[in-house]
BALUM-34223 format. One record per residue (C-alpha): x, y, z; residue in three letters; residue number from 1. Coordinates in Angstrom, 3 decimals. Layout:
BEGIN
<<X Y Z> 'Ala' NUM>
...
***
This chain:
BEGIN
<<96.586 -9.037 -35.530> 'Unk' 1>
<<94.471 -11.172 -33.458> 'Unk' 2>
<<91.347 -10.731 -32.241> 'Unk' 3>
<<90.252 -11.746 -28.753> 'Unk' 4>
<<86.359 -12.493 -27.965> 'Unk' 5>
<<84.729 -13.576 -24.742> 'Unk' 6>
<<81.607 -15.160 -24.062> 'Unk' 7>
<<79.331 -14.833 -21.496> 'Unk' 8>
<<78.530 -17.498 -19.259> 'Unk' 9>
<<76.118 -16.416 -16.633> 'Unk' 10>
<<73.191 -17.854 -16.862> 'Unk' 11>
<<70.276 -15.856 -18.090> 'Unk' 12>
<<67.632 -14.401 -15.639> 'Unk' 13>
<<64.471 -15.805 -15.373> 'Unk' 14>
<<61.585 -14.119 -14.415> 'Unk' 15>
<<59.856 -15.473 -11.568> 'Unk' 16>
<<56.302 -16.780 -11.994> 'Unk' 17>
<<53.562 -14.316 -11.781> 'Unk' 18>
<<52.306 -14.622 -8.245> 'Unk' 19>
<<48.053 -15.133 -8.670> 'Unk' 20>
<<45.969 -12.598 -6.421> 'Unk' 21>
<<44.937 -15.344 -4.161> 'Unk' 22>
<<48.462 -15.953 -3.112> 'Unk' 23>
<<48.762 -11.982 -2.937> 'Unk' 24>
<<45.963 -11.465 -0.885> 'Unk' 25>
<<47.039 -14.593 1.506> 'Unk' 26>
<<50.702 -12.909 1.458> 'Unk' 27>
<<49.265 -9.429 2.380> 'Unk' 28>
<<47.051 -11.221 5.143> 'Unk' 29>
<<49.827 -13.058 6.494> 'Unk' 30>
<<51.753 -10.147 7.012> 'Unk' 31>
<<49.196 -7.677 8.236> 'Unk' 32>
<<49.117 -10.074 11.314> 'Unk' 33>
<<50.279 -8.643 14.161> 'Unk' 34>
<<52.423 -10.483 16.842> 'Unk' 35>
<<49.982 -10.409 19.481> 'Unk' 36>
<<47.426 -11.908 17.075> 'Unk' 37>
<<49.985 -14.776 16.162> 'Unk' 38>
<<50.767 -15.371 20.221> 'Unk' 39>
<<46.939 -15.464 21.097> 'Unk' 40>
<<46.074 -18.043 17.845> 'Unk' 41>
<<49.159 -20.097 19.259> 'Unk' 42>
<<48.013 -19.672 22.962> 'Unk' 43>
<<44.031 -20.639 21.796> 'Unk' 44>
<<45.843 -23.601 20.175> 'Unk' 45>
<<47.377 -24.286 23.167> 'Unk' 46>
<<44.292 -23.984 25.450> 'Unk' 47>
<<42.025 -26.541 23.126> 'Unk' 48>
<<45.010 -29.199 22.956> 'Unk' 49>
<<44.551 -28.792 26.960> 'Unk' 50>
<<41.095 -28.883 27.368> 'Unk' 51>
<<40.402 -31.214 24.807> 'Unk' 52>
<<42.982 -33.859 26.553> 'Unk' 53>
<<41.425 -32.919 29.875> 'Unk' 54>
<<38.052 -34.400 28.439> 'Unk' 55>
<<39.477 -36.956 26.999> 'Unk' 56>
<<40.599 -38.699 29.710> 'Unk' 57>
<<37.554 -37.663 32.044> 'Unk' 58>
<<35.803 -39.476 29.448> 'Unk' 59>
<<37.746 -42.733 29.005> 'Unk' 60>
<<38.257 -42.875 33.128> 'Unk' 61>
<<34.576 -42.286 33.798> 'Unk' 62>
<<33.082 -44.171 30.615> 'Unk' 63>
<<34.926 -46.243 28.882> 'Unk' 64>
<<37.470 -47.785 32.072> 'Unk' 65>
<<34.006 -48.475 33.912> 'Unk' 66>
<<32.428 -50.572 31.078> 'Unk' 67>
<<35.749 -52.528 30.720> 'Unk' 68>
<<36.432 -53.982 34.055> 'Unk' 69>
<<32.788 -53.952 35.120> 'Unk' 70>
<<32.607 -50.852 36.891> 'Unk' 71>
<<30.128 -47.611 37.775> 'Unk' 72>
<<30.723 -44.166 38.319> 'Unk' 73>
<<29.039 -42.407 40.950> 'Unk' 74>
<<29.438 -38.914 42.878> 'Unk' 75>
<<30.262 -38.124 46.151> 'Unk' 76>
<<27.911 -35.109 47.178> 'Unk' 77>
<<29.454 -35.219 51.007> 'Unk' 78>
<<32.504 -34.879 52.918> 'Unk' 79>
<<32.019 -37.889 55.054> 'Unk' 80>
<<35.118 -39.442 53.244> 'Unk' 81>
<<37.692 -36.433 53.503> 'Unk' 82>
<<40.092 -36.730 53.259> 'Unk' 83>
<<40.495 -39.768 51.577> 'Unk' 84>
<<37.717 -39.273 49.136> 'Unk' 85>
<<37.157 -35.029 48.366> 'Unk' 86>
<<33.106 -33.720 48.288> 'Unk' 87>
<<32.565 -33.425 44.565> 'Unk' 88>
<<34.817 -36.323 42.970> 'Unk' 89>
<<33.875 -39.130 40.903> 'Unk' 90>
<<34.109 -42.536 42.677> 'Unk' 91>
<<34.011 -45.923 40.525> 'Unk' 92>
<<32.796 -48.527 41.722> 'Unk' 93>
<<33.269 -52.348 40.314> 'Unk' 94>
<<30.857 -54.764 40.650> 'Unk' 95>
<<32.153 -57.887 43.174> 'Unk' 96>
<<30.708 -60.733 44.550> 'Unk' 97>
<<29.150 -60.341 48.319> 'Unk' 98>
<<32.287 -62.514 49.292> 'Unk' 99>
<<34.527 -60.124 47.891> 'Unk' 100>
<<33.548 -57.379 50.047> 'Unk' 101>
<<36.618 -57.431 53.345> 'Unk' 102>
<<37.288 -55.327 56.343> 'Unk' 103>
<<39.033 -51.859 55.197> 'Unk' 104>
<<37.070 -52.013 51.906> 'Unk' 105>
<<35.610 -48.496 50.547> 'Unk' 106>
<<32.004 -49.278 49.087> 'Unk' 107>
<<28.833 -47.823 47.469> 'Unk' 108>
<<25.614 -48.864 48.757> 'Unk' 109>
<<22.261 -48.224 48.341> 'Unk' 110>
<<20.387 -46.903 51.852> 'Unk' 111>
<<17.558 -48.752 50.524> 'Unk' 112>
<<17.960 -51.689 48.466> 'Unk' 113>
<<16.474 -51.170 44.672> 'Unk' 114>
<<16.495 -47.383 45.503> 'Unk' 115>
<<18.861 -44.992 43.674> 'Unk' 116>
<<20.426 -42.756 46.419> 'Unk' 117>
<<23.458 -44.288 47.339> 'Unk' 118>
<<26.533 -43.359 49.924> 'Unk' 119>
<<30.299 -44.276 49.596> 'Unk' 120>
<<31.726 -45.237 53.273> 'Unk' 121>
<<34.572 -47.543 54.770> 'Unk' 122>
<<33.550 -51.121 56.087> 'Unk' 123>
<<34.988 -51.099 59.584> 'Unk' 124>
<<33.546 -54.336 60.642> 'Unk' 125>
<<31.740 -57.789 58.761> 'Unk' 126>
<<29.372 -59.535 61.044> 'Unk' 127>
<<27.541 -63.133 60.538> 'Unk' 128>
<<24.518 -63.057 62.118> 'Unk' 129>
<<22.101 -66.219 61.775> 'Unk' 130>
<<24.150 -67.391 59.114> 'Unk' 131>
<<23.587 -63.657 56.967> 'Unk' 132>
<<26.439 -61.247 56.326> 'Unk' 133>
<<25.870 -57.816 57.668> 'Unk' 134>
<<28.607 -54.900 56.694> 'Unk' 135>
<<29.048 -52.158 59.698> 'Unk' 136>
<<30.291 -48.540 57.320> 'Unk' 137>
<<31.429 -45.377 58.179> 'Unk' 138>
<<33.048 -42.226 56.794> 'Unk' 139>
<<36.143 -41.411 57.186> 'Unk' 140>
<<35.467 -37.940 58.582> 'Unk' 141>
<<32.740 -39.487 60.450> 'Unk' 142>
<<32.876 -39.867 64.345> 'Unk' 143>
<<30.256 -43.069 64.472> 'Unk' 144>
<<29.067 -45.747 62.700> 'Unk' 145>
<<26.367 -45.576 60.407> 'Unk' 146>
<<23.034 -46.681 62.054> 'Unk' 147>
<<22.272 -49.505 60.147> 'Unk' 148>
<<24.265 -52.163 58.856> 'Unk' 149>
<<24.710 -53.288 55.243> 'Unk' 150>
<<23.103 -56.140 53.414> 'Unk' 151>
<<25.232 -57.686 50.569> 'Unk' 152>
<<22.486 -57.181 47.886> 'Unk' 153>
<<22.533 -52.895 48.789> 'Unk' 154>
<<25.953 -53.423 47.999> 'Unk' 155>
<<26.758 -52.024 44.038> 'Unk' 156>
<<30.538 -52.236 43.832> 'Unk' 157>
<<34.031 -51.507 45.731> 'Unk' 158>
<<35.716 -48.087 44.862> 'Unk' 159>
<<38.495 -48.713 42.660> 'Unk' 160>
<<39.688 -45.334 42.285> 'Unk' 161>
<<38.385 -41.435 42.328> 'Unk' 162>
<<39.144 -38.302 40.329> 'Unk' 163>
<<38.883 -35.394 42.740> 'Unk' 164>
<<36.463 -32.448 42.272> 'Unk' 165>
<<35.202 -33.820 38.519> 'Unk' 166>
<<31.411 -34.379 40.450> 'Unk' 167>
<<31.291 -31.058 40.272> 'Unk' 168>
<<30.943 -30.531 36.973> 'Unk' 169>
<<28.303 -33.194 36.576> 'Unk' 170>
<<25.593 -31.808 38.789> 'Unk' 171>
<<25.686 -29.121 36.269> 'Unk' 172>
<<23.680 -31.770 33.929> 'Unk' 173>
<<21.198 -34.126 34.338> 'Unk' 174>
<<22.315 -37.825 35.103> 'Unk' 175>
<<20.788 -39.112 31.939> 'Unk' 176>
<<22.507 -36.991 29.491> 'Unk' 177>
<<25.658 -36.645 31.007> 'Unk' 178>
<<27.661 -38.825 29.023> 'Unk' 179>
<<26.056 -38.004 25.593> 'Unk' 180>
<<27.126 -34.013 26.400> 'Unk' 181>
<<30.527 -35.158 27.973> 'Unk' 182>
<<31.037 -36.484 24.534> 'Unk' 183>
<<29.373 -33.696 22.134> 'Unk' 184>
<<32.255 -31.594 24.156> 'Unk' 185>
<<34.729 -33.805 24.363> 'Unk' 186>
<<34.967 -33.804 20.259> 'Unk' 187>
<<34.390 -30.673 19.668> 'Unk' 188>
<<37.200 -29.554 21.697> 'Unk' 189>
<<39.436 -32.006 20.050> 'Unk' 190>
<<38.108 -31.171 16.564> 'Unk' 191>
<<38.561 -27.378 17.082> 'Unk' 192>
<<42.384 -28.597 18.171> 'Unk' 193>
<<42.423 -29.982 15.247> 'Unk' 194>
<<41.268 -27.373 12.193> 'Unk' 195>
<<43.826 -24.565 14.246> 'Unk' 196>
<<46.401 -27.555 14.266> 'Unk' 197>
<<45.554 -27.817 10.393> 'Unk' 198>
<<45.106 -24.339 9.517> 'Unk' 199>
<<48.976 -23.348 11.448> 'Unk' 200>
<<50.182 -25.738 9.187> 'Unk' 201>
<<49.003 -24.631 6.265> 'Unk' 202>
<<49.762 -21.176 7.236> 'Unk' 203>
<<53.565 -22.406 8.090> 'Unk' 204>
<<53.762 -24.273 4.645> 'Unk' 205>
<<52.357 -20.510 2.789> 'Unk' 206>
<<55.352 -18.861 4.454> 'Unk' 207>
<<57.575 -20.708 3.046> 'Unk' 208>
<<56.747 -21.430 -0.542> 'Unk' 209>
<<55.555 -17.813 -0.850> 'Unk' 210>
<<59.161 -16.006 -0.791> 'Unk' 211>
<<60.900 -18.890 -2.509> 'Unk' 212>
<<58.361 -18.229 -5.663> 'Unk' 213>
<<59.030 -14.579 -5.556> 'Unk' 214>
<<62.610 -15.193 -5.975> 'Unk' 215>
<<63.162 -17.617 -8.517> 'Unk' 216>
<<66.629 -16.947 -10.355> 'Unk' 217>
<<68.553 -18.968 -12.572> 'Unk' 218>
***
């Protein structure tokens, strides 16, 4: 008589790791969350990506493009250049030679030479009289001339290019500190982007190590 024995061969169970109470508490947290609180931390994520690309780029197109190619930004306060050149944008201005300056140009000039106040108008016409250049403006909108003509040395730069409406923004702060606050905002924004871009991910990488540790069999 024979005797016929079997073995087992699955592979014992193995507990899974005892799960600490911080990962507990972050499990319970994670999901207490409701759906509308996950879609409004995605859509806030969302928002600062947007608004900190939005300064950004006003940032490196009035700021840092100026100071490479030898430009200035000013703002246009009037509508004499609709609509070519919208009341509120940002016009800048680079710096050229009084030679440079030709028929068609858009420039910003000083109405008084060595004053501040300046105006951004079209030269229509370039006149030699006595051997000095004189530069006839006017606005686009504008039905006339402007009064008086231009010397070269009231002359700070010819418009390169706008951005519409930004101006608007600006005369919210005074001209001195504008770019240091443009800045301060400008990284916050981007660093607040950052900590929920940081903190999803961490959240996303929780999710998925936290079920695969509570079910750990061998």
């Amino acid at each position: 008589m024979s005797e016929n024995s079997s073995e087992d061969t699955r592979s014992p169970e193995v507990d899974p790791p005892p799960v600490s109470r911080r990962q507990r508490r972050e499990e319970e947290s994670t999901n207490s969350r409701s759906p509308w609180m996950r879609r409004l931390s995605i859509a806030l994520q969302v928002i600062a990506w947007t608004l900190a690309g939005i300064f950004a780029l006003i940032i490196v197109l009035t700021v840092v493009v100026p100071r490479v190619i030898g430009a200035e930004p000013f703002t246009v306060i009037s509508g004499s250049m609709e609509p070519t050149i919208p009341t509120g944008s940002i016009v800048v201005s680079k710096h050229v030679e009084a030679g440079e300056v030709t028929f068609g140009d858009v420039v910003t000039y000083q109405l008084k030479s060595g004053e501040p106040l300046t105006v951004t108008h079209r030269v229509v016409a370039v006149d030699v009289v006595e051997g000095k250049t004189r530069y006839r403006t006017q606005g686009d909108a504008n039905n006339a001339e402007d009064p008086l003509p231009v010397r070269p040395e009231q002359i700070r730069g010819v418009v390169t290019y706008h951005i519409p409406y930004v101006g608007y923004l600006g005369q919210l702060v005074p001209m001195g500190n504008r770019q240091t606050i443009a800045t301060i905002v400008g990284v916050c924004l981007i660093g607040y982007a950052v900590i929920m871009l940081i903190r999803s991910f961490i959240e996303h990488r929780r999710k998925k190590q936290l079920p695969s540790e509570a079910n750990i069999k061998q």
